[in-house]
C-alpha positions as CSV (number, residue, x, y, z in Angstrom):
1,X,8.6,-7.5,4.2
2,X,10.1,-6.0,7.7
3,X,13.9,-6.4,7.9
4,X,15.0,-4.5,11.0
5,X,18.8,-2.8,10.5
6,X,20.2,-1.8,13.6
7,X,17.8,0.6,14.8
8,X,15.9,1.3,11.9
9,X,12.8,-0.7,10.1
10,X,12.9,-1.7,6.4
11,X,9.3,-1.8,5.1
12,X,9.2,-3.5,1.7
13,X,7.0,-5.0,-0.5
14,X,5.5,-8.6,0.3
15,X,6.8,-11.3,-2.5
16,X,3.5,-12.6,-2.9
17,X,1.8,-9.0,-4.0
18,X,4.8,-8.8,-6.5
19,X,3.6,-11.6,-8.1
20,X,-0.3,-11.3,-7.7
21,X,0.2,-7.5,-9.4
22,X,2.7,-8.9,-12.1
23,X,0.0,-11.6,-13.0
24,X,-2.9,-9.0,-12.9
25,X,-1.2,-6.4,-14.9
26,X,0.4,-8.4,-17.4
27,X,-3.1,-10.9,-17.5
28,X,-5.3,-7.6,-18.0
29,X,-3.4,-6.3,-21.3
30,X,-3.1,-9.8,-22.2
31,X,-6.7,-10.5,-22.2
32,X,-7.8,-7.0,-23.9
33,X,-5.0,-7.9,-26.8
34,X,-7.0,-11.4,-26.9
35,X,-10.2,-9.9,-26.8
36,X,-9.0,-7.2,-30.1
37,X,-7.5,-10.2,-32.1
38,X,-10.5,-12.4,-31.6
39,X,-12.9,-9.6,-32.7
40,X,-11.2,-8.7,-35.7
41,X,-11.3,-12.0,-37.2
42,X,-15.4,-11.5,-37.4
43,X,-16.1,-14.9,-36.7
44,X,-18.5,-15.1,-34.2
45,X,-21.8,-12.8,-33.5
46,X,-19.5,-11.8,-30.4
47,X,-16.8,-10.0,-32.8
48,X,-18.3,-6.2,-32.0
49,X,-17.9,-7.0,-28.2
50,X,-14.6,-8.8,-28.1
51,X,-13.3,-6.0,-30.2
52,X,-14.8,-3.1,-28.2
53,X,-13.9,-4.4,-24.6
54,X,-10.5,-4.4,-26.1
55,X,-10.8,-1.7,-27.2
56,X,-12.3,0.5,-24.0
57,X,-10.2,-1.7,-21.7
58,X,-7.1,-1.8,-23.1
59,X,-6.0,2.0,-22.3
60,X,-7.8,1.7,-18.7
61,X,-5.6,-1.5,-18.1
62,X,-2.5,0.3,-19.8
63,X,-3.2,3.2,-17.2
64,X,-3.1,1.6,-14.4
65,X,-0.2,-1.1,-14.9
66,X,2.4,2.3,-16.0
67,X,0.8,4.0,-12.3
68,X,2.6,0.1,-11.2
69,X,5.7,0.5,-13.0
70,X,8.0,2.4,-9.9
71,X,6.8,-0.7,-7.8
72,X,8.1,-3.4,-9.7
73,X,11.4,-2.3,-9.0
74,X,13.5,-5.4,-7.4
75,X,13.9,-4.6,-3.4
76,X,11.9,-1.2,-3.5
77,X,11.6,0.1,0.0
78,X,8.3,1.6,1.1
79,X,9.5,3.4,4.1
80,X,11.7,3.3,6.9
81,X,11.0,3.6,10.7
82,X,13.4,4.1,13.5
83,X,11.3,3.7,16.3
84,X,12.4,5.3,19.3
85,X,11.1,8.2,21.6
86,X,12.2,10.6,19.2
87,X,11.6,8.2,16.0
88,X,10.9,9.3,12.9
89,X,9.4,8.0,9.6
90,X,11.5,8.0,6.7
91,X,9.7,8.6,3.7
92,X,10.8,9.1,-0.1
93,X,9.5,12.6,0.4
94,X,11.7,12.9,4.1
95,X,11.2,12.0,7.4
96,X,8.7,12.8,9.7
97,X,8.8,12.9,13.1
98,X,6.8,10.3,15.3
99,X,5.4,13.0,18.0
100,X,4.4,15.1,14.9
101,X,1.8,12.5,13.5
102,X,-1.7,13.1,13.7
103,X,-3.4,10.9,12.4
104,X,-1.8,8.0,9.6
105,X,-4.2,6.0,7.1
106,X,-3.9,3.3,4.2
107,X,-6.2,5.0,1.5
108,X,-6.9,4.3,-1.8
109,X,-6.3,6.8,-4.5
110,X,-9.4,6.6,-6.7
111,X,-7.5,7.6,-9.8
112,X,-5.1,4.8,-9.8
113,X,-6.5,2.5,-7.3
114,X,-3.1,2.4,-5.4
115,X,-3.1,2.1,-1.7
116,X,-1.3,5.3,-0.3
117,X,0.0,6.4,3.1
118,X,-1.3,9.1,4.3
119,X,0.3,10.8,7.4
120,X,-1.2,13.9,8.4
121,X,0.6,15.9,11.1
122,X,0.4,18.7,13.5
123,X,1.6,21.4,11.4
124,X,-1.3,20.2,8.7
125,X,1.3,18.8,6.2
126,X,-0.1,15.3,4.2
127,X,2.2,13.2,3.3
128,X,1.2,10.3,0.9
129,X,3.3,7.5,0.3
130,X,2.9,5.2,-2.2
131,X,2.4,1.6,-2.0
132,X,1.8,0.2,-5.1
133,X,-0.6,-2.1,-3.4
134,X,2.3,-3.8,-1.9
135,X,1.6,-3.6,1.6
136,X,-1.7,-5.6,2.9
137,X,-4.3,-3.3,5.1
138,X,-3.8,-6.1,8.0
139,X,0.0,-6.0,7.7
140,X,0.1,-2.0,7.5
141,X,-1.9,-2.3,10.6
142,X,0.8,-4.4,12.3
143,X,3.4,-2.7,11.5
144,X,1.9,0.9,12.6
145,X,0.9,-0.8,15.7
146,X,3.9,-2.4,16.4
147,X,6.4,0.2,15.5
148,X,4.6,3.6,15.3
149,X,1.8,3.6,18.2
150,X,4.2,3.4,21.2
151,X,5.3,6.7,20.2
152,X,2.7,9.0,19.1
153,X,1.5,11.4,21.5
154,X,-2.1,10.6,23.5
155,X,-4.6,11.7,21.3
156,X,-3.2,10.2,17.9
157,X,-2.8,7.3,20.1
158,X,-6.5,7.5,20.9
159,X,-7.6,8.1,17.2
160,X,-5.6,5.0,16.2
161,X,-7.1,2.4,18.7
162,X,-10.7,3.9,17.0
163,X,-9.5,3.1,14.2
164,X,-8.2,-0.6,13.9
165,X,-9.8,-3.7,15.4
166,X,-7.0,-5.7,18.1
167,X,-10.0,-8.9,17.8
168,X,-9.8,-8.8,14.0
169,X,-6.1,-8.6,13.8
170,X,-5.4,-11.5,16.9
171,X,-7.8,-13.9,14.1
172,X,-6.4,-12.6,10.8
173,X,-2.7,-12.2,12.2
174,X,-2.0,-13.5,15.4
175,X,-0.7,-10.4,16.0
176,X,-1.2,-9.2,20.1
177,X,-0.4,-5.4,21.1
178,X,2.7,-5.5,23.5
179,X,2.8,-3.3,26.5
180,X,5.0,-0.5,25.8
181,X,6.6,1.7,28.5
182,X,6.8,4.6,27.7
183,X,8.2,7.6,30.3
C-alpha cells in the first residue's frame, strides 16, 4: 500500500480491499441476476419479489460497480507524496503544494458511495481524489499523519489534530506520532 521511491511516497490500493470490492461487486449483480431467474420461473409465492428486487437492484448495483471500474486497474496509484519542507502532493489532477493545504478529508461521495480525497487549500481550490474505496479511513489517517502533518503550516496543523483521534489510532494501528523537527 506505501512503497517509498527515493524521495517520493507511492500510495496504492490495499490487496485486501481489491478483493473485498471484487467480491462485493461481482456478488451484488450476481445475486440480482439470481434473484430475476428465480422469479421468472413463478414457482414460489416469492416470484414477484425475487423478480422485482432484481429488477430495482440490478441497475443500482450496475451503477456503482462501472463508478469501480478505473480502480480495478492492476497497480493503480492513488497519489504520490514527496514529503519534504517544500513537499507536494501529486495527484492525477497535479500536485499540490504541502504549505498550500488547508484542510484535507476522506469523504464519501453520496452518489457513488466512493471515498474521495478532498484537499482544500489556501487559494480555495478542492481537489478530490478518488479512492475507489481502496484506502481504509484509519490507514488514510496514518499516512496523512505520517507524511503530510509535519509539513503543513500551524493552523492546518491545528485543524488536523481536531480532527483525528492519536488513542484510537495507537489501539487500531499501533501507529504513534513521531516528533518532527521542523525549522
Amino acid at each position: 500500500m506505501v512503497h517509498k521511491i527515493g524521495d517520493a511516497v507511492i500510495i496504492k490500493g490495499s490487496k485486501f480491499y481489491y478483493v473485498l470490492m471484487f467480491l462485493a461487486a461481482a456478488g451484488f449483480l450476481i445475486a440480482c441476476i439470481f434473484l430475476i431467474i428465480h422469479g421468472l420461473k413463478f414457482n414460489s409465492k416469492y416470484s414477484f419479489f425475487y423478480l422485482g428486487g432484481g429488477i430495482i437492484f440490478t441497475p443500482f448495483y450496475l451503477y456503482i460497480t462501472l463508478w469501480n471500474l478505473p480502480g480495478f486497474i492492476p497497480g493503480k496509484v492513488l497519489l504520490k507524496i514527496v514529503p519534504r519542507e517544500n513537499g507536494t502532493v501529486i495527484s492525477p489532477k497535479g500536485p499540490i503544494l504541502i504549505k498550500n493545504i488547508r484542510n484535507i478529508d476522506l469523504i464519501r461521495n453520496p452518489l457513488n458511495l466512493i471515498n474521495d480525497i478532498v484537499i482544500e487549500t489556501f487559494d480555495d481550490k478542492k481537489i478530490k481524489i478518488r479512492t475507489y474505496n481502496l484506502l481504509d479511513d484509519g490507514d488514510f489517517q496514518v499516512i496523512v499523519d505520517q507524511y503530510i502533518f509535519p509539513y503543513m503550516t500551524d493552523n492546518a496543523r491545528k485543524v488536523w489534530d481536531r480532527k483525528i483521534d492519536l488513542d484510537k489510532l495507537r489501539e487500531e494501528d499501533n501507529y504513534v506520532r513521531q516528533e518532527h523537527r521542523i525549522e
